[in-house]
N, C-alpha and C positions, 0 to 999 in steps of 0.2 A: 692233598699232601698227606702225607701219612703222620701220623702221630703215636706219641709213647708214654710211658708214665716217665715224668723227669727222676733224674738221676744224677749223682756225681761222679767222676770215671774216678776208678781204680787208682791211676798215676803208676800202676807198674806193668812192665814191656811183657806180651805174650811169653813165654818159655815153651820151647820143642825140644821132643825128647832127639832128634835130631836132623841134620839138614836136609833141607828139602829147594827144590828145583828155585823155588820162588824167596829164598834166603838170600843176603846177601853173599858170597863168594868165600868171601878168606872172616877168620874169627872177629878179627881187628872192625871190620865193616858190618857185620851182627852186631860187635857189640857199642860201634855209633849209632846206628841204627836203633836199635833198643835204648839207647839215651836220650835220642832227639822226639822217640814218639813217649817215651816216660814224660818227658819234656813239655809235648803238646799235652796230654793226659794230664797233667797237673794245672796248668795255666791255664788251659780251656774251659775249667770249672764246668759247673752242672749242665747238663745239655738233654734233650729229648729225643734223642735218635736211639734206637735197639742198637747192641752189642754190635750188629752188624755190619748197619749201617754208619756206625762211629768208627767202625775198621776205615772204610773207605770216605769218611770227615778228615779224619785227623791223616789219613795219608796225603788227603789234598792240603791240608795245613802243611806239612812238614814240607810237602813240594814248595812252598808258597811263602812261608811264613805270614801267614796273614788266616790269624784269627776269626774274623769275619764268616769266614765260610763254616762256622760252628753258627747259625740259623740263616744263614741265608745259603745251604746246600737241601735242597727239595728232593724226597721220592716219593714215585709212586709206592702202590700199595706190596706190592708183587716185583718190584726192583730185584730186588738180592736175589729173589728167588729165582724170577728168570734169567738173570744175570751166569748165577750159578750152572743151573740147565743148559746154557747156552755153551759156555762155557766147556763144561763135561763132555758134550756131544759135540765138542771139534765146530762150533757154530764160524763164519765167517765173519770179520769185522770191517765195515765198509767207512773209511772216514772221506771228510770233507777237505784234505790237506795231506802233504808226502811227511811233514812234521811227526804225525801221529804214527806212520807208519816206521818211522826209523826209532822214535820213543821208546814205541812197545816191543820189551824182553825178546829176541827171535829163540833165544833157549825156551825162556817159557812158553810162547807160542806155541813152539815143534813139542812141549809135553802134554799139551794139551789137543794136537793137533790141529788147533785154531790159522789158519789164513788174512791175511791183512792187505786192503784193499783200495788203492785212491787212482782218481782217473783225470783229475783236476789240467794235469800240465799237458793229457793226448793232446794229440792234431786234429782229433775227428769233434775231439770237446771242444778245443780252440776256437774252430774254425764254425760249430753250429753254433756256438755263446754270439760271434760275429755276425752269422745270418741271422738268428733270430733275435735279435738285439736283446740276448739275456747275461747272466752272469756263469763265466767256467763251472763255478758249484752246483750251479742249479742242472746244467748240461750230464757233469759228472753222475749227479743221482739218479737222471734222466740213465745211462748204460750201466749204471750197476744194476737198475729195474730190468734194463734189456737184458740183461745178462744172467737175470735171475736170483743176482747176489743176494737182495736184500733182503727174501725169506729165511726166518730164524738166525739172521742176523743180529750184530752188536753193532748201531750204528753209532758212529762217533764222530762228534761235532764239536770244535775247538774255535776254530776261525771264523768260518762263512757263516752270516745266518741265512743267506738264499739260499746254502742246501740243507741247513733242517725247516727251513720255509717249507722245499721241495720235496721233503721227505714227508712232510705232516701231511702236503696236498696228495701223493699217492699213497699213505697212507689211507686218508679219507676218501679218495676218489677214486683210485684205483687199484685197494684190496691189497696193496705192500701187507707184508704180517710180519716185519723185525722180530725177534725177539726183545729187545728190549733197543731204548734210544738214552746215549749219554747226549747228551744235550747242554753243552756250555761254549757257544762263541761268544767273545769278547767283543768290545766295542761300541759304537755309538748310533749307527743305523740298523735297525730294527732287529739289534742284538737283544735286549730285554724285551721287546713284541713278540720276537719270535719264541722266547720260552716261556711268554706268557703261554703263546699258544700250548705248546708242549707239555704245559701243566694241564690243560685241558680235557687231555687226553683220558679216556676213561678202560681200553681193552689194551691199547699198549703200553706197556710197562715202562717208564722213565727215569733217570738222574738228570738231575738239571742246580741253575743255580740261578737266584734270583738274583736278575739286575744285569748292569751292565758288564759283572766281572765275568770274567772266564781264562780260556786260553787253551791252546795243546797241552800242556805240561798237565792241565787240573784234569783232561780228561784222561792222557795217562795213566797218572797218578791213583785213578778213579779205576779204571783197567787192571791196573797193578795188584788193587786191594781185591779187587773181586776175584782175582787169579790168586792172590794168597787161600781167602776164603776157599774157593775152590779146591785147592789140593789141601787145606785144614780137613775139608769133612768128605774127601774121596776115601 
């Protein structure tokens, strides 16, 4: 896990000298926006994450309202930064659920020329989850690999932990190279095992969250901040 010299945030909202894709829309919504992460910034008191990394904490707060995810939001070493890379270069994002894909901005996608990707609900996933007595998630990751998607990918995981299970095992076994893995499904069956694993991880790059919380929304929200970041320092 990475670590920082602790610090106490600011409590005041970034300022741009003007709008940018990953703003909100009309003034009125900037400037809620600016009050609700002024908001987390203040309450959330002292915290160990870099600058960076606190962008995409307290965006997951604000999705959430739930504090918590101020130490128990996990990165690797190299997170932001491949994130950012990935980003830049139009990378693909491959999620575990159709949630993630209707979430994530399709304006900011299209400026960054980023793609969004889930295979969850085919016939052809369906119907192999059936014969091979596994789960649609695991199936799904199983043809985004056929497919070639998953290199220099942003893989995004809210729901299933069978496909970031699935993703870690062709990660390790079968040479996948994501660019980085957000890593937060929710729940009770081997939602917290499987980011155990993912913390693991020593050449791919991770977000993740400890325990059993999670959800679409946090990886989003996680998405979101790293596409602000992104057009911050294009």
């Amino acid at each position: 896990m990475a670590t920082a010299t602790p610090h106490a945030s600011s409590g005041q909202p970034e300022t741009m000298s003007k709008t940018k894709v990953t703003d909100q829309l009309t003034p009125k919504g900037r400037q809620i926006e600016a009050g609700s992460f002024a908001i987390v910034d203040q309450e959330a008191g002292p915290h160990s994450y870099s600058p960076e990394q606190w962008q995409v904490v307290r965006r997951m707060i604000h999705a959430s309202a739930d504090f918590e995810f101020n130490g128990l939001t996990a990165f690797h070493p190299q997170a932001i930064e491949a994130g950012l890379a990935a980003l830049k270069g139009g990378a693909a994002i491959v999620s575990d659920v159709e949630m993630i894909t209707v979430g994530v901005s399709k304006a900011r996608c299209k400026h960054f020329g980023v793609t969004v990707h889930q295979f969850i609900s085919d016939e052809d996933v369906i119907a192999l989850a059936k014969a091979e007595n596994t789960t649609r998630a695991v199936q799904a990751m199983r043809k985004a690999q056929r497919f070639g998607l998953l290199e220099g990918a942003i893989l995004a995981f809210g729901n299933a932990p069978t496909a970031l299970l699935e993703a870690l095992r062709l990660i390790q076994e079968e040479g996948a190279k994501p660019a980085l893995v957000i890593g937060m499904p929710v729940g009770f069956v081997s939602a917290a095992e499987s980011k155990e694993q993912l913390m693991e991880l020593e050449q791919t790059p991770w977000i993740t969250i400890q325990g059993r919380k999670g959800g679409s929304p946090l990886v989003v929200s996680a998405i979101h901040a790293l596409m602000t970041l992104a057009e911050q320092t294009s």
